[in-house]
Each structure stands twice: as structure tokens, then as C-alpha cells.
DRENTORFI-945800 format. One line per field, with one value per residue (C-alpha): residue in one letter; x, z, y. Coordinates in nm, 3 decimals, padded with zeros to 5 digits. Last residue first. Example, Ala and Ser with C-alpha at 12.3 -4.5 7.8 and 13.67 -1.06 7.14 Angstrom:
<atoms>
rest <- (s;a)
X <- (01.367;01.230)
Z <- (00.714;00.780)
Y <- (-00.106;-00.450)
</atoms>
This chain:
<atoms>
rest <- (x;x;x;x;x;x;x;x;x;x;x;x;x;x;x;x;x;x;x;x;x;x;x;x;x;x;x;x;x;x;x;x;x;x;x;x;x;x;x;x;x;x;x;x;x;x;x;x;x;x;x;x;x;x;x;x;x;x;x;x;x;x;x;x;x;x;x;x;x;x;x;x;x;x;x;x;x;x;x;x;x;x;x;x;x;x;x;x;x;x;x;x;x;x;x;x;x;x;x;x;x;x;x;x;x;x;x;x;x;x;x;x;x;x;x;x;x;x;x;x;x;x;x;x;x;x;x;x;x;x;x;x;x;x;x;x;x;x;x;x;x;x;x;x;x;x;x;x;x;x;x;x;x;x;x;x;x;x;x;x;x;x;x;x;x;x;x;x;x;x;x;x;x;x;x;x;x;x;x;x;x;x;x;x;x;x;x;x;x;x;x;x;x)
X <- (-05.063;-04.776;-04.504;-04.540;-04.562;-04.221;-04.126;-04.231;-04.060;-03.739;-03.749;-03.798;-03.488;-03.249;-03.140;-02.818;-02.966;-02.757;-02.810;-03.165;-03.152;-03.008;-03.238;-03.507;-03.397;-03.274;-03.476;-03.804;-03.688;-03.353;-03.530;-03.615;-03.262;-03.265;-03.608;-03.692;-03.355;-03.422;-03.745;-03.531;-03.357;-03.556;-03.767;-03.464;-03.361;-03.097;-02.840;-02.550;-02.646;-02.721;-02.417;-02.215;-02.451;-02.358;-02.036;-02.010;-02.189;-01.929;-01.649;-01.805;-01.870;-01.539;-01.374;-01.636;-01.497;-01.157;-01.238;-01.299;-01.091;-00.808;-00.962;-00.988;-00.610;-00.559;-00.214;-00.113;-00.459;-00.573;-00.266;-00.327;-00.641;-00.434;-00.209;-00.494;-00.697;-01.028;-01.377;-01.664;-01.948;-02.193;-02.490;-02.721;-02.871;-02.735;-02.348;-02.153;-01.840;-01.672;-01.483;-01.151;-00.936;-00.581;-00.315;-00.271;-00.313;-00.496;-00.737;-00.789;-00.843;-01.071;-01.288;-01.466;-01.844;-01.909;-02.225;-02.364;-02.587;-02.592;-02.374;-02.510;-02.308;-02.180;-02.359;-02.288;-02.280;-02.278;-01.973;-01.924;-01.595;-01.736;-01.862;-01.792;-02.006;-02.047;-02.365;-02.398;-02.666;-02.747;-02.659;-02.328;-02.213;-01.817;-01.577;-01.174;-00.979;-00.683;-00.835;-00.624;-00.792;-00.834;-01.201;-01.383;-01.366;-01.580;-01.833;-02.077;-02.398;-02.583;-02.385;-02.119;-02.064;-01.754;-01.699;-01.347;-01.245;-00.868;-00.943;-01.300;-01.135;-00.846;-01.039;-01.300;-01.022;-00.851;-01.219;-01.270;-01.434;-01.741;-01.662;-01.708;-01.687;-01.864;-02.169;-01.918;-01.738;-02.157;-02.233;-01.859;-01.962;-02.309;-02.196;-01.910;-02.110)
Z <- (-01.617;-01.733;-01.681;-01.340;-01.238;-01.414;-01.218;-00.905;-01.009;-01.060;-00.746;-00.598;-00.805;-00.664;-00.887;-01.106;-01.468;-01.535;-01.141;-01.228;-01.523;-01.372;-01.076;-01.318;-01.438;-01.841;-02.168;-02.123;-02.104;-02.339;-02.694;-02.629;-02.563;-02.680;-02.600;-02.310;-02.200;-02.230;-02.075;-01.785;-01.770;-01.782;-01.502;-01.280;-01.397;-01.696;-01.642;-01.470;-01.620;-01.903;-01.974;-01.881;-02.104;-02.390;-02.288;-02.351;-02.660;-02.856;-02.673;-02.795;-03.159;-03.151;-03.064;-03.349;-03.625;-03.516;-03.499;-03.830;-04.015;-03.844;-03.995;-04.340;-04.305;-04.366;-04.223;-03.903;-03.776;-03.843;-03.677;-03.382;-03.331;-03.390;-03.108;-02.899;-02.956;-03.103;-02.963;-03.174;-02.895;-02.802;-02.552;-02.307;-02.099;-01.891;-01.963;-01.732;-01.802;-01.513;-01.467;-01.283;-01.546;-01.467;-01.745;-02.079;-02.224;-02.495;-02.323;-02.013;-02.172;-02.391;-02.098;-02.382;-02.534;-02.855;-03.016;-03.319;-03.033;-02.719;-02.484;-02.178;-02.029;-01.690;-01.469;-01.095;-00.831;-00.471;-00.270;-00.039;-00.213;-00.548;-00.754;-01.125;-01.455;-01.797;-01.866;-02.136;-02.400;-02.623;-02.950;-03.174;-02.962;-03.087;-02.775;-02.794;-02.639;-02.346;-02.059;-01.784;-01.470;-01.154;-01.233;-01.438;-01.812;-02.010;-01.712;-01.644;-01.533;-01.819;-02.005;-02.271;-02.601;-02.861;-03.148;-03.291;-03.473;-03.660;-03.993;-04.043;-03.991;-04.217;-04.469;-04.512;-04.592;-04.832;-05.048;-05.059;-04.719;-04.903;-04.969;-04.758;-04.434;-04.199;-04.237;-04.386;-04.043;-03.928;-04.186;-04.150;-03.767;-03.887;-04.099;-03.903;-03.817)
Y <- (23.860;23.584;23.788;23.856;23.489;23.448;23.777;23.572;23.280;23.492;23.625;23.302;23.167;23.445;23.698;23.796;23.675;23.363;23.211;23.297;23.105;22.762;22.819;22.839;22.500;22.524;22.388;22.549;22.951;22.820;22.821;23.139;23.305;23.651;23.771;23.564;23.642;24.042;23.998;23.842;24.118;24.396;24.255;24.255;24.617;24.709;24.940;24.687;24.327;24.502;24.661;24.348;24.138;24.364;24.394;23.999;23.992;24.249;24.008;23.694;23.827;23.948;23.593;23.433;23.616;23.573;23.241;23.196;23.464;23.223;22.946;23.062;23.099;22.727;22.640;22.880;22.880;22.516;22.409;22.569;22.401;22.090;22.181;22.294;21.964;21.934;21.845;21.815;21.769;21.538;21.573;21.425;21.747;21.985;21.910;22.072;22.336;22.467;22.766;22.874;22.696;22.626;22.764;22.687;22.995;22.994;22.652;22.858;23.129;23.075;22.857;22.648;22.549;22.644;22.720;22.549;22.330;22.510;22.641;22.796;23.092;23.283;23.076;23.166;22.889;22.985;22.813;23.094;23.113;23.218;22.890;22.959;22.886;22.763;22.537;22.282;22.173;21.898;21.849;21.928;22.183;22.249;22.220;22.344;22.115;22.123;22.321;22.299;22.122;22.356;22.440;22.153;22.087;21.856;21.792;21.516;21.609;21.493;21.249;21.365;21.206;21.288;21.314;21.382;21.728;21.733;21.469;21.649;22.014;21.975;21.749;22.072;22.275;22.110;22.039;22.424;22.608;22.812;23.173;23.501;23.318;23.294;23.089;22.809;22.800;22.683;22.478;22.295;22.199;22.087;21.861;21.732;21.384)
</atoms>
């Protein structure tokens, strides 16, 4: 069940987890199961757990005050699904987190979480690791989001997120990209010429 949870630390780092290790994270992550539609966090609530995708998939996003939804991220399996600071700073989230599909998660606390920091430094290399790789991937989707057109955009997702095109609603995707779903039918349209 944490296989693919101690793959992916073991990715990072510059040598396997040792025995220790691997107990800390299989004695601090639980499984859990999430329907589709049901969320793990919604706006208002504090987030409390930190989310490994073990299958399935999940959407991040906010509703302005006109009540349009805006998807900020999908997490899929190996990713991790979380409002950072929500759950760092224990304050009321402003996002929501829905499962798209059937899926399970490794969840673990924030006190355990914080365990694994201040007791195994491998941890800490971790999610340090994975905090830049968020930020780096985050001003690359504000740069495109800003200098790239419609159509460069969605060739971009194709691109980046294959296994996604089939898997998500248009609307879900368009929401992502900054464009109605009839313009993004019509670029899908586009595409295939």
C-alpha cells in the first residue's frame, strides 16, 4: 500500500530511504478512499493532512464571487494533492480539492508531517525538493498563462499533461487553461485538421 509513496521520496533523494526511514513514513501515512465528487478539503475548512495520489485523480480550484469555478491544478497519482498553505499555516482554505474519479490517497497529519521534518532529515530534502519544483512550475504556468495565446495553451497541455486530454471534462480543462469550453471545443476542432 506505501509502495508507491516510498518510490516516489526514493526518486529524490541521492540514496535510498534506510529501513528507519521507511517505518517513519509507513507507521505516519493512512489510506484512505475518496468517491468521485467528494472533497478532501473544501474552502473555509483548515487543511489538516497532507494528500499523496495513490490512484485516481483530483481537481484544485476556487469559485470567484460570481460563483465561476477556476481550476488551478489536477492531482494525479505520485502527485500530491494539498492547499500548502492552508495546511502550513493553519488557517481557512480558500480552495477546494474534489476527487474526479474513485481514488485513494496517503494522507498524513501536520503534526506527524512535522515530525518527519525535524527527525529524519531525508524528509526535509524531500519536500523541499518538491516545494521548488511547485514554485519553478507555478511561474511557468503564470508566464504562460500571460505570453502564451489560446492555441498555445492548450498545445502546451496536450504536451505536458497527456494523460489528462481523456481523463478530465473539457469544461474541467478550459476552466485550467483561461477559456470558455466552446472555445476550447473549437480549438479541439482546430487541432484535429
Amino acid at each position: 500500500m506505501h509502495a508507491p509513496l516510498l518510490k516516489h521520496i526514493n526518486q529524490f533523494l541521492l540514496k535510498p530511504m534506510d529501513p528507519a526511514e521507511e517505518k517513519a513514513v509507513t507507521d505516519r501515512f493512512a489510506l484512505k478512499a475518496y468517491r468521485k465528487r467528494q472533497y478532501l478539503l473544501q474552502a473555509g475548512d483548515s487543511s489538516s493532512k497532507n494528500s499523496f495520489v495513490v490512484s485516481g485523480c483530483f481537481r484544485v480550484y476556487v469559485v470567484d464571487t460570481n460563483g465561476k469555478e477556476h481550476n488551478l491544478q489536477f492531482a494525479v497519482e505520485n502527485g500530491w494533492a494539498l492547499d500548502m498553505g492552508s495546511l502550513y499555516k493553519e488557517e481557512p482554505s480558500e480552495m477546494n480539492i474534489e476527487a474526479l474519479e474513485d481514488s485513494a490517497v496517503l494522507q498524513i497529519e501536520r503534526k506527524a508531517f512535522y515530525e518527519l521534518y525535524d527527525n529524519f532529515p531525508v524528509f526535509d530534502r524531500y519536500f523541499r525538493i518538491l516545494a521548488e519544483n511547485a514554485y519553478i512550475a507555478a511561474q511557468k504556468r503564470l508566464i504562460r498563462s500571460h505570453s502564451f495565446t489560446a492555441e498555445e495553451r492548450y498545445a502546451d497541455f496536450i504536451a505536458r499533461y497527456p494523460h489528462l486530454v481523456n481523463r478530465i471534462s473539457d469544461a474541467k480543462i478550459a476552466s485550467f487553461l483561461g477559456m470558455t469550453p466552446e472555445f476550447l471545443s473549437k480549438l479541439r476542432r482546430n487541432f484535429g485538421k
